[in-house]
N, C-alpha and C positions, 0 to 999 in steps of 0.2 A: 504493500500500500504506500502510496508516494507519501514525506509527509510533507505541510503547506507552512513554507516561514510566515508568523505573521510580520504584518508590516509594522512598524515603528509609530505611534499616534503621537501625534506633535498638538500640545494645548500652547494656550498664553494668557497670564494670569497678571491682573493688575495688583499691585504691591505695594501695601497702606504702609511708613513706618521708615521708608526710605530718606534719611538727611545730607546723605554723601554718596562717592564715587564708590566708598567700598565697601557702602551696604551693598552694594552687587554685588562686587565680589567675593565678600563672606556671603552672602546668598548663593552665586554660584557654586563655591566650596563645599557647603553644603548639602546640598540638591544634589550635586556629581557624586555623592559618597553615596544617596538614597539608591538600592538595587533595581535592575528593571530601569534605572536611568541611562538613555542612550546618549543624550546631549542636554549640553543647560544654556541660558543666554542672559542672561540680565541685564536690562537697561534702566540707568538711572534717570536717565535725560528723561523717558518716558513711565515710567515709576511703573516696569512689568517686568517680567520672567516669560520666559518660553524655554519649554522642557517637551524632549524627547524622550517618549519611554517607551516599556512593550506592556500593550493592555494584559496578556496575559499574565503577568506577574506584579501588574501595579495599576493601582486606578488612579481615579481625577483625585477622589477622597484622600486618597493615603497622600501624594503629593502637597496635596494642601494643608493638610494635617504639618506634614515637614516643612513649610514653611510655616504655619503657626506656631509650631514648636522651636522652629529660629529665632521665633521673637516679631515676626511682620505679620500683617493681616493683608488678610486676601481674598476673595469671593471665589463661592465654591462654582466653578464652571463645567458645564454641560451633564452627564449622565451616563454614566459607564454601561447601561443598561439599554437594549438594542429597543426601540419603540416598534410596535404592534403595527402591522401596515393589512390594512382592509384586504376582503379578500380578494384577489386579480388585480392590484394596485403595485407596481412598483415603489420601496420606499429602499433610498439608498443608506449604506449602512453611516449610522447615528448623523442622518445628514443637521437635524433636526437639533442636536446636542452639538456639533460646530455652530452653527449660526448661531444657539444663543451665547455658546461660549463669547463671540464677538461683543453681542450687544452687552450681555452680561457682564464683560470685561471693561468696556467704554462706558454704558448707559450709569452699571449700576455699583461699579467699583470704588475704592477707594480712588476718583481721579484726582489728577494735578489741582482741579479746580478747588475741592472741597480741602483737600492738602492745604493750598495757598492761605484758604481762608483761615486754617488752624492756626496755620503758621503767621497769620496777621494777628488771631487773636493773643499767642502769646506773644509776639512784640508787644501787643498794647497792655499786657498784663506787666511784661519786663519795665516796659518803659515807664508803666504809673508807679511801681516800686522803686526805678532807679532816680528819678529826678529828688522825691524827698533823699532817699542815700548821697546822693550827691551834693545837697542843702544841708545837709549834719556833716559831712565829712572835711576833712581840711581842708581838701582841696576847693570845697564850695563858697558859702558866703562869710564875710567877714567875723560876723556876728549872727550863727545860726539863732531860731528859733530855740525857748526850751524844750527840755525833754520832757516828751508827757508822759503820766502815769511814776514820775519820781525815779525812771531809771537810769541808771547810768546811759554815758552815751555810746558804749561803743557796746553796752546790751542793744538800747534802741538800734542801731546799725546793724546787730546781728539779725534784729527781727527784721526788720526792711530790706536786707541783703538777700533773708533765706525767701521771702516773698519774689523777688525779682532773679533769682535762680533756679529754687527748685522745680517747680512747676513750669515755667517759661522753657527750660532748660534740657529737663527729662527727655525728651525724644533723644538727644544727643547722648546722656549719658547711659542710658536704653543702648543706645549703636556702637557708644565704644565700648561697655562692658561685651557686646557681641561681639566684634570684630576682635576684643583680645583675647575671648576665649576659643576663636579659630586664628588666632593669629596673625591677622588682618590687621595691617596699620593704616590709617583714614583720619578724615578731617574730623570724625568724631571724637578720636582718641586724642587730639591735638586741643577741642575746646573742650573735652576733661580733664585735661593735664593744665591746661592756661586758668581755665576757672577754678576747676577743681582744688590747684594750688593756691591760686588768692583765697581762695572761699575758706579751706583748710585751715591753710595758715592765718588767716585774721581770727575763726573760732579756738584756734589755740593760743592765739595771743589776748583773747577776752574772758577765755574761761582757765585755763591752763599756767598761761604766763604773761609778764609787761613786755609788750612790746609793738610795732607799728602795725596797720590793717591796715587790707586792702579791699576792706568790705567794696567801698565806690567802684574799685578797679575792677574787682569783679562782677558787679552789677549795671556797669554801664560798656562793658565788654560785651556780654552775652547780650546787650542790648542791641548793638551794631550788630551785635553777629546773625541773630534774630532776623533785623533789620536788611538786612545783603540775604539773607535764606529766604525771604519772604518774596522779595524783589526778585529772586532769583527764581522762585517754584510759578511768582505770575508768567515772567519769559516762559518759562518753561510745558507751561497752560496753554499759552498762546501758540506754542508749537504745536500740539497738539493736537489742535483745531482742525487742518485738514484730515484726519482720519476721521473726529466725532464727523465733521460735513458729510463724507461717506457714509457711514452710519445710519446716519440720521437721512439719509436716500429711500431704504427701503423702509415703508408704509407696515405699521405693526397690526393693520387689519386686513382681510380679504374678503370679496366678495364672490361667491362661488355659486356656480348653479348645479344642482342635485336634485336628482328625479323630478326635473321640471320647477323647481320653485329656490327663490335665490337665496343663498346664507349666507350671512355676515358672520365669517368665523376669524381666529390670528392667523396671521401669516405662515407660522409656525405648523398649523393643521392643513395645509394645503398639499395636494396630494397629487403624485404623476397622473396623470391623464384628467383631474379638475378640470373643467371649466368656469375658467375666471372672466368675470366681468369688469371691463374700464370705463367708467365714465367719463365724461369732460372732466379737467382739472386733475385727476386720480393719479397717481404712481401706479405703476404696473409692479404687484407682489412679488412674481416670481417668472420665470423666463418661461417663454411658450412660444407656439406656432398660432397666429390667427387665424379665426376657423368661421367668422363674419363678422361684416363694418367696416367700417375704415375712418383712417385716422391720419394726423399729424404726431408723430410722438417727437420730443425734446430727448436724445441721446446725449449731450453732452457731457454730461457724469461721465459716461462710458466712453468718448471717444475724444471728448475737446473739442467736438465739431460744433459751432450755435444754432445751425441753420438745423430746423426740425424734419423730421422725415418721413414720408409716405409709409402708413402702413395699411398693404391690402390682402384680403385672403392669402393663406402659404407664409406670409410675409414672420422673421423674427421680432419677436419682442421680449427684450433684458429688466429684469426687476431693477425700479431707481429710477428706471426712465418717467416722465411724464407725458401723459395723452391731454393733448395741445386743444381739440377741436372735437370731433365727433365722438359716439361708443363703442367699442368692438369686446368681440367676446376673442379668450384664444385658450386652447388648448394646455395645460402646464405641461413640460416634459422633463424641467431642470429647477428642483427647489431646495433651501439650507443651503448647505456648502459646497453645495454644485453648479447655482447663477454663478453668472460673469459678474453682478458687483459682489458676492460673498468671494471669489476668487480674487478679485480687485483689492479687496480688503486684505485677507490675509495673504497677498504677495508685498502690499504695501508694509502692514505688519511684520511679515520676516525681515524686509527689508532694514526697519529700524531696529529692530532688535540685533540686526549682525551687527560685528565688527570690523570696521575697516582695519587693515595694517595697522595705520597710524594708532588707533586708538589701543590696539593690544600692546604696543608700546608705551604710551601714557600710562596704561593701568601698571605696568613693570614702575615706571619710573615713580608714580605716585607713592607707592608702598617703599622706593628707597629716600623719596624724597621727605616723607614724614619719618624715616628712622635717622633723618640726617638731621632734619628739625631737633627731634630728642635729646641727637647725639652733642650736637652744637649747642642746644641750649643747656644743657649741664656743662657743656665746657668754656660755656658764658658766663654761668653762675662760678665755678671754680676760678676762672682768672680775676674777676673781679672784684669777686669774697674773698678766696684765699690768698691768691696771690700780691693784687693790687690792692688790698686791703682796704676796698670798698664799703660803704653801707649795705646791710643787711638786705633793707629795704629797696636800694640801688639795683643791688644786685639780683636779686629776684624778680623787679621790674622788667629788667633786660630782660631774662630766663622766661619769663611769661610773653615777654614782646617775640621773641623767640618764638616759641610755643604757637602764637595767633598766627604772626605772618608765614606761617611757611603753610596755612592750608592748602592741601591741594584740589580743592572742590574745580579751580579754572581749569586742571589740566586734566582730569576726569571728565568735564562738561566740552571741551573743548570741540571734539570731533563729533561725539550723539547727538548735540542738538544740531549740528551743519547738517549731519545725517537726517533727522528728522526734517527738519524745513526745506532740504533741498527734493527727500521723498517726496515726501507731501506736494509740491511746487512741480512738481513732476507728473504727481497722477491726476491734477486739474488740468492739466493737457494731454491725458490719454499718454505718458510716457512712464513705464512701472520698472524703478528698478529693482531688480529680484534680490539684490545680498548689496553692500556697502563697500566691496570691493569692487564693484562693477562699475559705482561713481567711482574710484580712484583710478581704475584704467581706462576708461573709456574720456576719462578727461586728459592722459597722456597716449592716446594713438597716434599712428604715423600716418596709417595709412586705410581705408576701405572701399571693403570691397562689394559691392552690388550684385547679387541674381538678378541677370536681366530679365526674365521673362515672369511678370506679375509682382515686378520692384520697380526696373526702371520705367516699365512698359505697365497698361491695365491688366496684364493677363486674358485677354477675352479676344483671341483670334479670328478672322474671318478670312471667306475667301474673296481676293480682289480679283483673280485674274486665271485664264487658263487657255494653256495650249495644248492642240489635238496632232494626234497624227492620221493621218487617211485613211478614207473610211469610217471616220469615228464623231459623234456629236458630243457635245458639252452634257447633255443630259445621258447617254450613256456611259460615257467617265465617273460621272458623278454618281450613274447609280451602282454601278461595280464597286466603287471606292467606298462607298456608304454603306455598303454591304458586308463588307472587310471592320469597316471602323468601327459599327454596329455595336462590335464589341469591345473598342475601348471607351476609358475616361477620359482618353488623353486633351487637353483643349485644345490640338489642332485636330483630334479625332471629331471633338464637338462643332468644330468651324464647319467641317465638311457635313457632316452629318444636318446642321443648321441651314446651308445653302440646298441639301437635296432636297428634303421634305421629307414625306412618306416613303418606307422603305417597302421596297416590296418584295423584296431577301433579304436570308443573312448568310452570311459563308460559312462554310463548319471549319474543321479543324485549324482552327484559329490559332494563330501562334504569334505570341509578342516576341519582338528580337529588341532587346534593352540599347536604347543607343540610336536606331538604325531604321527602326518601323515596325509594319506588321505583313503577314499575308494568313491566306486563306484561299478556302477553294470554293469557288462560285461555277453552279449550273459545269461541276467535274474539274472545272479549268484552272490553274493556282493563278491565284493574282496578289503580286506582291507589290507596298504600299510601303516607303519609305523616302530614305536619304541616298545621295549616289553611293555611298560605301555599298550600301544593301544591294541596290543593282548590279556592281563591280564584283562583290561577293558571286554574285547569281550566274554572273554571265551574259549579263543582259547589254544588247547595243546601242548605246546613248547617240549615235550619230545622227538618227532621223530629227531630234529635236534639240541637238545641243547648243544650235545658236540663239532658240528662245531661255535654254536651260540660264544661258551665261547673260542675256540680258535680265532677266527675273533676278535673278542671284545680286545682278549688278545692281539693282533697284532698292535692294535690301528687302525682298522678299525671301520666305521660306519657300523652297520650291522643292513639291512633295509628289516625286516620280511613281508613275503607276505601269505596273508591266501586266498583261495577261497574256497567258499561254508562253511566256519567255521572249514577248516582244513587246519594247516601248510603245503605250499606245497612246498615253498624255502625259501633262504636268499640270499639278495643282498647287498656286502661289497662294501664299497664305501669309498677312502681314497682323500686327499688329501695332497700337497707337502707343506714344510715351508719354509720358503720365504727364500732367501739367506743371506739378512741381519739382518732374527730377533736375530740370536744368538749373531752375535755381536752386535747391541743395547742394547740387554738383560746384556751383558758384560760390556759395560760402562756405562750402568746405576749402577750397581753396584759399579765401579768406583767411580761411582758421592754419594755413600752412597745413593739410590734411590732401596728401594725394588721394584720387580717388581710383580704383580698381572695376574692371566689370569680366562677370564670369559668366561664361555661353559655352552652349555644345553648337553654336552657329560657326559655318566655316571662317576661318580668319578675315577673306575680306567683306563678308556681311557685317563681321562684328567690330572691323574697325571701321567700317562705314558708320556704324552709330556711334562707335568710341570720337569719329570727327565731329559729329551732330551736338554731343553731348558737352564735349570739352572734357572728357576721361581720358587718363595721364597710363593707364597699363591694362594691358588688352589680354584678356585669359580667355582661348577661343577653344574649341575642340574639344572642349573638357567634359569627359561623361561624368553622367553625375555621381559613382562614385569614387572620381578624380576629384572633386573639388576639395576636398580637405586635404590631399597633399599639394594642392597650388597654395592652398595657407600656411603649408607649413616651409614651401620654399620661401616664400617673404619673410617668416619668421626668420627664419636660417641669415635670412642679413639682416639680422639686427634689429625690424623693424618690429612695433607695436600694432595688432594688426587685428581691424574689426571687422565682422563679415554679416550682412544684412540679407536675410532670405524668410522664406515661408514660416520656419523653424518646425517643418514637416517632413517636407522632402531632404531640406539643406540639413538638418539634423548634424552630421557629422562634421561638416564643414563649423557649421554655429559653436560646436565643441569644443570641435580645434580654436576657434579663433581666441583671440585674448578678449575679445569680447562678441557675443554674437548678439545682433538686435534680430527680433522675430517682429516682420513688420506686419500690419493689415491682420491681427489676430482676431479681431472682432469680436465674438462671444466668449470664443475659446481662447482662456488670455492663459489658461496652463500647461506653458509648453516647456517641459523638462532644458532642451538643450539651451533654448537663448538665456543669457544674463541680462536684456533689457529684453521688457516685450513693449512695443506701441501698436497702442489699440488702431491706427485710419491705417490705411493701406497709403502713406504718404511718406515717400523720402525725405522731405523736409524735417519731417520727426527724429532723422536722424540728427541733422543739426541740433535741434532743439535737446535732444538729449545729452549732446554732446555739447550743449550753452550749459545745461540746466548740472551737467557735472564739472565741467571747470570754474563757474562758481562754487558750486558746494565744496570744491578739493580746495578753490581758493579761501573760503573761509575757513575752512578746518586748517589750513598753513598761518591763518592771521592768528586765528585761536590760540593752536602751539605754540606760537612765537612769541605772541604775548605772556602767556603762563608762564612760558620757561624764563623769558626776557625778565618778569616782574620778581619771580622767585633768586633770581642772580642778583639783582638790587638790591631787592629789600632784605636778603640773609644778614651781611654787613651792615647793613641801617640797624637791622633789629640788634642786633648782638655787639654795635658800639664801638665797630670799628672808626666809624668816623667823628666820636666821640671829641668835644662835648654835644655836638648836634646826634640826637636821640631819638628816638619814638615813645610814646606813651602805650601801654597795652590797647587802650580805646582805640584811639588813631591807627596802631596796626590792625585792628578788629575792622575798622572802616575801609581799610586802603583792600585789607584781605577779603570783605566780601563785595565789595568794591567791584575789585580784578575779576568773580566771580560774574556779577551784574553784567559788565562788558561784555563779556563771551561771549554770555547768553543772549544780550541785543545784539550784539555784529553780527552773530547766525542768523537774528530775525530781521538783519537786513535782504536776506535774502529774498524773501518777501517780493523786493521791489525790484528782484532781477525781471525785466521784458523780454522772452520773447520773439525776437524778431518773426515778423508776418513772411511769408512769400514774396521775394521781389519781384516788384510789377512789370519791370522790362524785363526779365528773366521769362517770368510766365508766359510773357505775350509772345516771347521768341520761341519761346518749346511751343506754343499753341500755332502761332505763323509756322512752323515746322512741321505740324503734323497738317496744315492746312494744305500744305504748298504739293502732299503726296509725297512724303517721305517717312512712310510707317517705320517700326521696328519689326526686325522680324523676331518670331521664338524660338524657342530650341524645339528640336525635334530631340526630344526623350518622353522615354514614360515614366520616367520620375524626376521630374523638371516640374 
């Protein structure tokens, strides 16, 4: 009996409790030791986890459980338990238990937003405690107010201290007591060692022994600090934003017709083969074939397109979208985590949850940059106490300024949040990058490379033109040819099939030759239907027609020789149109210093006849289709960074190979294993645009790094006195350090206001004047092209 691996079930769970870069990382630690974990991912910048485990030896429950038992809170998602599906009803497995995991995760989590809110109200708890501490303290007014209640003052200071710490403060000391108990060093462990020590040492100097407090120092510390976290989890909300927008696409009701009478049931209980109903204004639940009506539906979610689109009988319709104008009813066939926008969503989601390079670097350097903070600042407090025989108080100021300025919350946030806003920024145009590493090569390529045939071209062949040999009519060609093609899928099978009509045979022993064509035998006689390879192969005498052969060819048609009985007895030209956008993509990739490549199984001078039309720098002609990934891989071989744009169907292996593969014109089905970007229109232009949309993102995540590291080189020496007597105060460094913080997180959310660029408009009008003028492209003759 064979047995069956299961597959791997990938959750993602939103994560209450998170104050630094290594609460992830002691959460990943974690989670990777739990058994039955396959992979872990934690993102701070989006306050979630995604873990890979195997259902058979672990469920949603247990996992969740291990992180509650870490000390975070998190919402119990989806249902490890397979839902009941009607009977004759297809219901995919726990489609029903992903999608709520989504919404469950976004809707009803612990999000960023409610976070922030926490995180403002202890500010405002710190901050109404620390202005009286700072009114009684030396450092404040001249002549403070009395103490009321007849206590001493540095009692009263104690009470007003532990107000404006403990409570305010706890989430932090909650994370570094976690992180020290996995061994995790983080910005948490940094503001319990700076407060912690003022807080300490002033209650042993008011109950214990005489000597100086830092009641104030410590309570208007964890006030900025508060203060920069707060500031820093709104950024961080606001990043957010484009997934909840997604989200919040699909409609949490349906309206369904059953044994003739209509119900309004959730989204959620919709079921393969329902009939759903749209009214004006309505979201479409869940993706279906319409089955009557018609309509205007708003795609844009789905594709970046604004202009709305005809929907009639047969026609698709994607849950998210919205029905503009009329009602139709349609069919469900794809619901839960099977639509194109529940695919949308969790491609986008993996996306932010990976790590770029950069960032698995920051998370190394963070954890030596806080043992370095530790190490430096005891060796702050020794020179100054012991050696230079400083104040007490002196000295442990540095030690605590120490301690603040070296958080590394900037160089943890640095790269997640670019990651997040540049995703995001991406899937409002239909552009999804699948992993974090795909924005960092795809913003350093050299060079791409194009499928011509349904990239640079529409894919949809016809026949223009054809020539007979003697004795032979146009409509008898056409129906032997048609009779042969009958049986492929191929799109110049469907051109010809398209110009016969009705077929009134079909050939039998039918045989596909890969590369080359097909033949069969019609009314006893083989007739074979190809390329001249396949004729040259056969035997067959190209002379009766090869001076039409070599004009067609010259034209940039595909010219699709037909022999019967072992004698040439036409040629069918078959051209196709180039898309209106390739030229101008083609144009600003060049812009970008980005050679472009195009790859054909079209003879060399067809294809550099469009490689001239086009303005394309490297011409890959002759190539079967499973040659295309070794033409990727000789570009690679020089050195060069190398991206390959195709169906992500056919090109599969080619998309693999490349350092980056875009799958273009996905349309519903936006889950396609080999590419690393997928773009929903069938428009080269999206290539650009993803390749805008990732050299911002790579450029801010370089500003980010630089700044963190740049600010942490500064301010070590500042804090620790080197340039002594000019100082820091522990507040001042609490400001400066969540400060640096604050920055990150807006410079990423500049991104925001990257544009874009449209289509240019002389560009367009030249590839349209192009295909006006009768200078089609032609396709490849493959059947897997």
């Amino acid at each position: 009996m064979p047995v069956h691996k299961t597959a791997a079930r990938t959750r993602t769970w939103p994560i209450g409790g998170m104050v630094s870069a290594g609460c992830a990382r002691t959460l990943e630690k974690v989670i990777a030791a739990v058994p039955g974990v396959t992979a872990v991912s934690a993102n701070y910048a989006n306050a979630s986890l995604q873990v890979s485990f195997d259902p058979t030896s672990l469920s949603t429950g247990a996992v969740a459980a291990a992180i509650r038992k870490c000390g975070f809170d998190c919402e119990a998602v989806g249902q490890d338990a397979e839902p009941t599906p009607e009977v004759g009803r297809k219901q995919p497995h726990s489609a029903h238990a992903e999608a709520h995991d989504a919404h469950a995760g976004m809707h009803h989590g612990n999000d960023l937003h409610a976070a922030a809110r926490d995180m403002r109200r202890r500010f405002l708890v710190a901050l109404a405690f620390a202005i009286p501490v700072f009114l009684w303290s030396p450092m404040g007014m001249t002549e403070p107010p009395p103490v009321p209640f007849g206590l001493r003052e540095n009692v009263w200071l104690f009470l007003l201290a532990t107000g404006a710490v403990l409570y305010p403060g706890w989430p932090f000391f909650a994370a570094a007591v976690r992180s020290l108990r996995r061994g995790v060093l983080d910005m948490a462990v940094l503001v319990l060692l700076s407060v912690g020590t003022g807080y300490g040492f002033s209650i042993a100097s008011t109950f214990l022994f005489d000597g100086p407090n830092f009641f104030e120092a410590s309570a208007v510390l964890l006030t900025f600090v508060l203060l920069g976290h707060w500031l820093e989890m709104r950024a961080r909300a606001g990043a957010s934003d484009a997934m909840k927008a997604l989200l919040k696409l699909s409609p949490p009701r349906a309206v369904v017709r059953r044994s003739g009478q209509e119900i309004e049931m959730a989204t959620a209980e919709v079921l393969i083969g329902d009939l759903v109903v749209v009214r004006p204004g309505a979201k479409v639940p869940v993706d279906g074939v319409v089955t009557e009506g018609s309509s205007q539906v708003d795609e844009s979610m789905l594709t970046g397109e604004s202009m709305p689109v005809r929907k009639d009988p047969g026609a698709l319709v994607v849950a998210g979208s919205i029905n503009k104008s009329g009602a139709f009813t349609y069919s469900a066939t794809k619901i839960g985590s099977d639509t194109a926008l529940a695919q949308i969503i969790k491609l986008v989601q993996d996306a932010q949850n990976s790590k770029a390079p950069a960032q698995l670097l920051a998370d190394r350097a963070s954890q030596w940059l806080v043992l370095a903070a530790i190490v430096i600042g005891l060796g702050t407090f020794a020179v100054w106490f012991w050696w230079l025989g400083q104040p007490l108080l002196f000295a442990l100021t540095l030690t605590i300024t120490v301690f603040v300025i070296a958080c590394p919350d900037a160089l943890g946030l640095a790269t997640p949040m670019a990651i997040m806003i540049g995703t995001g920024l991406g899937a409002r145009h239909g552009i999804l990058f699948k992993h974090a590493e795909s924005i960092e090569k795809s913003a350093r390529l050299d060079v791409v490379i194009f499928d011509k045939t349904g990239t640079l071209t529409v894919g949809a062949p016809e026949v223009v033109e054809m020539a007979i040999a003697a004795d032979w009519t146009q409509e008898r060609l056409l129906a032997v040819a048609a009779a042969v093609e009958a049986h492929s899928e191929h799109p110049l099978a469907q051109a010809i099939l398209k110009r016969a009509g009705p077929i009134s045979e079909r050939a039998v022993a039918f045989t596909n030759i890969d590369g080359q064509g097909a033949m069969g035998m019609v009314d006893e006689v083989q007739v074979l239907l190809g390329n001249r390879l396949l004729m040259v192969e056969h035997g067959i005498d190209l002379r009766v027609l090869e001076v039409d052969a070599q004009r067609l060819t010259g034209a940039g048609r595909t010219v699709i020789f037909t022999a019967v009985g072992g004698q040439l007895v036409g040629l069918i030209a078959i051209a196709d149109a180039i898309r209106e956008t390739s030229r101008a993509a083609i144009d600003e990739l060049h812009r970008r210093s980005i050679k472009v490549a195009m790859i054909t199984g079209d003879n060399r001078p067809t294809a550099e006849r469009v490689a001239r039309d086009l303005g394309i720098d490297i011409v890959l002609a002759d190539v079967l289709p499973g040659g295309k990934a070794d033409e990727v891989k000789k570009l690679q071989a020089q050195g060069l960074k190398v991206g390959m744009v195709g169906d992500g169907i056919n090109d599969a292996p080619a998309l693999t190979q490349a350092d980056v593969g875009f799958a273009i014109g996905a349309g519903t089905d936006v889950a396609i294993d080999s590419a690393d970007i997928v773009l929903m229109r069938s428009d080269p232009h999206d290539v650009v645009r993803a390749i805008t949309v990732a050299r911002a993102t790579l450029r801010k995540m370089h500003q980010n790094l630089a700044w963190a590291v740049g600010y942490n080189v500064f301010a070590f020496p500042l804090a620790a006195g080197v340039l002594y007597p000019f100082t820091l105060s522990p507040e001042v460094a609490a400001l400066s350090m969540s400060g640096s913080s604050v920055i990150v997180a807006l410079n990423a959310l500049l991104l925001r206001r990257v544009r874009l660029a449209p289509r240019s408009a002389a560009a367009t009008s030249s590839s349209s004047s192009l295909n006006a003028a009768g200078s089609p492209l032609a396709p490849d003759r493959s059947t897997h092209e």
